[in-house]
Backbone as a ProteinNet text record, in pm:
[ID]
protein_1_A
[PRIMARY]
XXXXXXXXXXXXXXXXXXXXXXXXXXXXXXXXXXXXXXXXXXXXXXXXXXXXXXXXXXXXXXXXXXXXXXXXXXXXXXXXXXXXXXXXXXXXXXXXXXXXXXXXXXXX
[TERTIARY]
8634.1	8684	8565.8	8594.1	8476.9	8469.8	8342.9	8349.4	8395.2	8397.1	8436.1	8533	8664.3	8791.9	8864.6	8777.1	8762.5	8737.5	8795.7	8745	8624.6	8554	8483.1	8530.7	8599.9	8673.5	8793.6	8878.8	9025.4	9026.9	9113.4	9110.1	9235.3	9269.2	9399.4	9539.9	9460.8	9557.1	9601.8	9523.5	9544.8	9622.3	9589.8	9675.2	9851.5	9823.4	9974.7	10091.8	10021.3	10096.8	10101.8	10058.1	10042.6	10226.9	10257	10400.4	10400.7	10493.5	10483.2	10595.5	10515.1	10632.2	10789.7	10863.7	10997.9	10979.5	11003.1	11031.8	10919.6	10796.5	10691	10662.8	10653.2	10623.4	10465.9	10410.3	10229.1	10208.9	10132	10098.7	9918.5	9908.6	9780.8	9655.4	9561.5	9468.4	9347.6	9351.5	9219.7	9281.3	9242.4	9278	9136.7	9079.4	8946.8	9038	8924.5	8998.8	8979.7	8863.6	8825.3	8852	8936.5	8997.7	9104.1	9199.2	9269.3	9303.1	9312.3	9326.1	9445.1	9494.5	9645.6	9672.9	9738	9756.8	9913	9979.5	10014.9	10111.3	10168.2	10271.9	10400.5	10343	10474.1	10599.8	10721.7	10806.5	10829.9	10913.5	10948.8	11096	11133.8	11025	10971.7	10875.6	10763.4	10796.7	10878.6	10959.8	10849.1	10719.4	10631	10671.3	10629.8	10608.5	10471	10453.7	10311.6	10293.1	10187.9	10082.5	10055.5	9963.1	9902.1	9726.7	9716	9568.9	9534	9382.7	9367.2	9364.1	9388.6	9380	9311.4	9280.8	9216.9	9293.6	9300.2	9358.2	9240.6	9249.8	9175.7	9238.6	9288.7	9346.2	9297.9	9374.1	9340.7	9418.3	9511.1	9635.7	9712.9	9720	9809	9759.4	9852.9	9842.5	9941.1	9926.6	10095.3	10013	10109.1	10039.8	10028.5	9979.6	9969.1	9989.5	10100.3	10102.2	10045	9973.2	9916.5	9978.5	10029.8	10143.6	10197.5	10105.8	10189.2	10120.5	9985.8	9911	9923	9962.3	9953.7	9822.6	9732.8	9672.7	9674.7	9681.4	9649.3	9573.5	9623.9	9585.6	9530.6	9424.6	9381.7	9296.4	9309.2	9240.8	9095.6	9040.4	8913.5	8885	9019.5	9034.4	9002.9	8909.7	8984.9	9027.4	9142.7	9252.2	9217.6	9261.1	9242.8	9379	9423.5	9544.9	9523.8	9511.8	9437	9596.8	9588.6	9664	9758.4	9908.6	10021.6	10026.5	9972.1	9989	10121	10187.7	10318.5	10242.5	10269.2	10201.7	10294.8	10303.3	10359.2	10266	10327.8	10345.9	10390.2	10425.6	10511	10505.7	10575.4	10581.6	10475.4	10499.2	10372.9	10425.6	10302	10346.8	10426.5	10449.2	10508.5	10348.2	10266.9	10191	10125.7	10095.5	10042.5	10056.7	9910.9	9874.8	9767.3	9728.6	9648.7	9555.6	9462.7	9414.8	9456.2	9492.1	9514	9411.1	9337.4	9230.1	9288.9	9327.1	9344.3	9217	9197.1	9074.7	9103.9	9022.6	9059.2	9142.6	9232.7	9397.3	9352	9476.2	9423.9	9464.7
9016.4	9154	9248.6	9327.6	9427.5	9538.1	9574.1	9690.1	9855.6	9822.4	9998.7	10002	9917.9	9951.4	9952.6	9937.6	9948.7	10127.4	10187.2	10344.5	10313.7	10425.6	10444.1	10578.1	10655.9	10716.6	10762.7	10774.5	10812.4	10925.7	11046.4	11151.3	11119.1	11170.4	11198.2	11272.7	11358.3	11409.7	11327	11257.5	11158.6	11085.2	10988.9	10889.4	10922.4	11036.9	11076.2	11109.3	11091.1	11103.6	10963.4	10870.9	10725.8	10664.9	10640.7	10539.9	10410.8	10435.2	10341.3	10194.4	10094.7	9991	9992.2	9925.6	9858.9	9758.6	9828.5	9766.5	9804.5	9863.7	9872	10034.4	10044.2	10200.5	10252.7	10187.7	10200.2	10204	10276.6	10239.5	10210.5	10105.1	10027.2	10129.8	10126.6	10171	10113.7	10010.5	9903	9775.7	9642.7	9508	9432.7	9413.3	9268.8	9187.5	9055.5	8918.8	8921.9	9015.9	9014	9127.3	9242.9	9338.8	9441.5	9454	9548.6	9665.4	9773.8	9926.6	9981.1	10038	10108.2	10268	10331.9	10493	10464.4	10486.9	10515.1	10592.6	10627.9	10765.6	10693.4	10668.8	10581.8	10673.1	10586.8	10676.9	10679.3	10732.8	10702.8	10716.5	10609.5	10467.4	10384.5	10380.3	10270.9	10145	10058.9	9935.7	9794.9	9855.7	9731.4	9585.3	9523.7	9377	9250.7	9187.5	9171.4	9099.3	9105.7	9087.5	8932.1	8926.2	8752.5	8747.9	8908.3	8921.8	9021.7	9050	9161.5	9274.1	9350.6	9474.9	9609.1	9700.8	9842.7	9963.6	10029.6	10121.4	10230.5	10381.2	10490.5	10566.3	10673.8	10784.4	10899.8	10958.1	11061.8	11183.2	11204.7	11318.5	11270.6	11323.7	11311.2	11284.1	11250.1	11206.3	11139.5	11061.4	11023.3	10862	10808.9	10667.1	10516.9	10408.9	10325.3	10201.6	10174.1	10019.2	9937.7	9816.1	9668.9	9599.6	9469.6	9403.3	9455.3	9450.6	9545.4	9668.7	9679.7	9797.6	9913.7	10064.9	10169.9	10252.3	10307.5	10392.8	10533.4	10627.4	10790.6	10760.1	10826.1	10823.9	10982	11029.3	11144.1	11099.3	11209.1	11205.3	11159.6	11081.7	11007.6	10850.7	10848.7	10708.1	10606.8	10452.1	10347.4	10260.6	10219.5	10078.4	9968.3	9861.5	9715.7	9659.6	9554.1	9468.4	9339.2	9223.5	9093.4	9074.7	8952.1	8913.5	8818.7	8862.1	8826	8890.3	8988.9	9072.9	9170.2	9219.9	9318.3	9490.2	9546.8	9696.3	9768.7	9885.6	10023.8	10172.8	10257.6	10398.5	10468.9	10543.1	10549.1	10709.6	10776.4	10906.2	10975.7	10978.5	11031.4	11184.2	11265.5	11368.9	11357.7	11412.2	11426.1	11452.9	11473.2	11488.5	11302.7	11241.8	11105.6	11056.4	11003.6	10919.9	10823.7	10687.8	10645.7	10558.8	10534.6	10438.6	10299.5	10202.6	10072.9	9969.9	9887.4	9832.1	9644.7	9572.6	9451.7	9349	9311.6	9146.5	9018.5	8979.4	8829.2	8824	8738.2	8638.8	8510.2	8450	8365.3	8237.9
11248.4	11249.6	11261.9	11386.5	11362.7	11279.4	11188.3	11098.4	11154.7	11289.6	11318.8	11332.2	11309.4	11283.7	11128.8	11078.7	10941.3	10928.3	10855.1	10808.1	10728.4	10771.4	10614.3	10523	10578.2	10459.5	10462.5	10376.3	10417.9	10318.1	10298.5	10229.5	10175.6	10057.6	9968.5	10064.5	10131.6	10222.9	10371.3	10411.1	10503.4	10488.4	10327.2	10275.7	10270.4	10206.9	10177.6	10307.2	10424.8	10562.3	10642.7	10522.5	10590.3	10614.2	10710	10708.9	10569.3	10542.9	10425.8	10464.5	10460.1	10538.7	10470.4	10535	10471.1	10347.8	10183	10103.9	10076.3	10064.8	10021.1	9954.6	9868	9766.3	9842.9	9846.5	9882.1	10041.1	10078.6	10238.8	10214.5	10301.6	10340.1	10376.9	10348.8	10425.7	10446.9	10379	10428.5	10393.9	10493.9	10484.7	10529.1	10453.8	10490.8	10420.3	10461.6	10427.5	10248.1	10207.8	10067.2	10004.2	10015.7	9988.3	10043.2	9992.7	10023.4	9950.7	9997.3	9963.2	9971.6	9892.1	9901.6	9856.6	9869	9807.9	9792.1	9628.2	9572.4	9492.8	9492.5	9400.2	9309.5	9231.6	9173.6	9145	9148.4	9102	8990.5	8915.3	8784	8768.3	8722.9	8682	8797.9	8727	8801.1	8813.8	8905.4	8929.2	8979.2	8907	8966.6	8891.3	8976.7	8905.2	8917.5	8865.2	8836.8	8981.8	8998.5	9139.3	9161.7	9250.3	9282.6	9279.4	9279.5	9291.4	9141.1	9099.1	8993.8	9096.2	9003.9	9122.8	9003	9087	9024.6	9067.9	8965.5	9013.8	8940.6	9088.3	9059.5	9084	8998	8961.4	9020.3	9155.6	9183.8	9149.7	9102.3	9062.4	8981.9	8855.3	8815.1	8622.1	8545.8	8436.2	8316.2	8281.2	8221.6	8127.9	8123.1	8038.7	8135.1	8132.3	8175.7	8075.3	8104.8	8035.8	8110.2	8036.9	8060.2	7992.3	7959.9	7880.4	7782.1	7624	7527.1	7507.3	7573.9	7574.6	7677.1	7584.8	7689.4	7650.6	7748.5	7745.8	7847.7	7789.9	7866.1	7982.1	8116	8232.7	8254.5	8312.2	8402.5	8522.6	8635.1	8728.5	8702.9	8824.8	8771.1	8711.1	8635.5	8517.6	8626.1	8591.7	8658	8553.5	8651.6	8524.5	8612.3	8512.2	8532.4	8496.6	8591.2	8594.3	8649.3	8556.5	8599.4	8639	8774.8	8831.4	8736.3	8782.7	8646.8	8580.4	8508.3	8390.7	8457.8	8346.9	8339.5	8368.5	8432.2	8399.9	8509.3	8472.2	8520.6	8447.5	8493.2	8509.1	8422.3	8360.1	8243.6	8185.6	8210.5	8148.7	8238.8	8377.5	8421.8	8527.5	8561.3	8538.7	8771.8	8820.5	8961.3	9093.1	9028.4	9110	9075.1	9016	8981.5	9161.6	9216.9	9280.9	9296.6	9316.1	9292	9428.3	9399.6	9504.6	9441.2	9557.5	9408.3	9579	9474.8	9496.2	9440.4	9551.5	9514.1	9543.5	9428.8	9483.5	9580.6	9615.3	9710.2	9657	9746.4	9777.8	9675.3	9678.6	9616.3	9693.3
[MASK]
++++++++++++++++++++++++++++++++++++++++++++++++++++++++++++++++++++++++++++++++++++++++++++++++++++++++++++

């Protein structure tokens, strides 16, 4: 894969005009074989279910709580979260502007 079809930057406002596939909440904005990139807006409720990869999430708008299995912690713009692959987590009381970058690790 060549690197110049790869972005090197995508803006918040870009993201949010991305087509979002069939069945999918998130639209793509980067795919290597060793990472993928996503933007975000959960709804609420947040109908996720646990993953195949860890993934990161970085908080660009918004604020509300984040559960990880039985743990919630306070979300603001800036935050990054952690969700090891299998773990339970959502969104939770969060405010209408909430969007995130979500950052998945190698496949497995």
């Amino acid at each position: 894969m060549s690197t110049h079809s790869i972005p090197t930057r995508v803006t918040t406002d870009e993201a949010d005009v991305l087509p979002l596939p069939a069945g999918r909440l998130s639209a793509q904005v980067l795919n290597t074989p060793g990472i993928e990139a996503r933007w975000y807006r959960p709804p609420n409720p947040d109908p996720q279910a646990p993953h195949d990869r860890d993934e990161v999430y970085i908080v660009a708008a918004g604020t509300g709580e984040f559960v990880r299995g039985t743990a919630s912690v306070n979300f603001a713009p800036g935050d990054l979260l952690f969700v090891a692959k299998g773990e339970v987590h959502r969104f939770e009381n969060h405010t209408p502007d909430t969007a995130v970058w979500v950052v998945f690790g190698p496949g497995v």
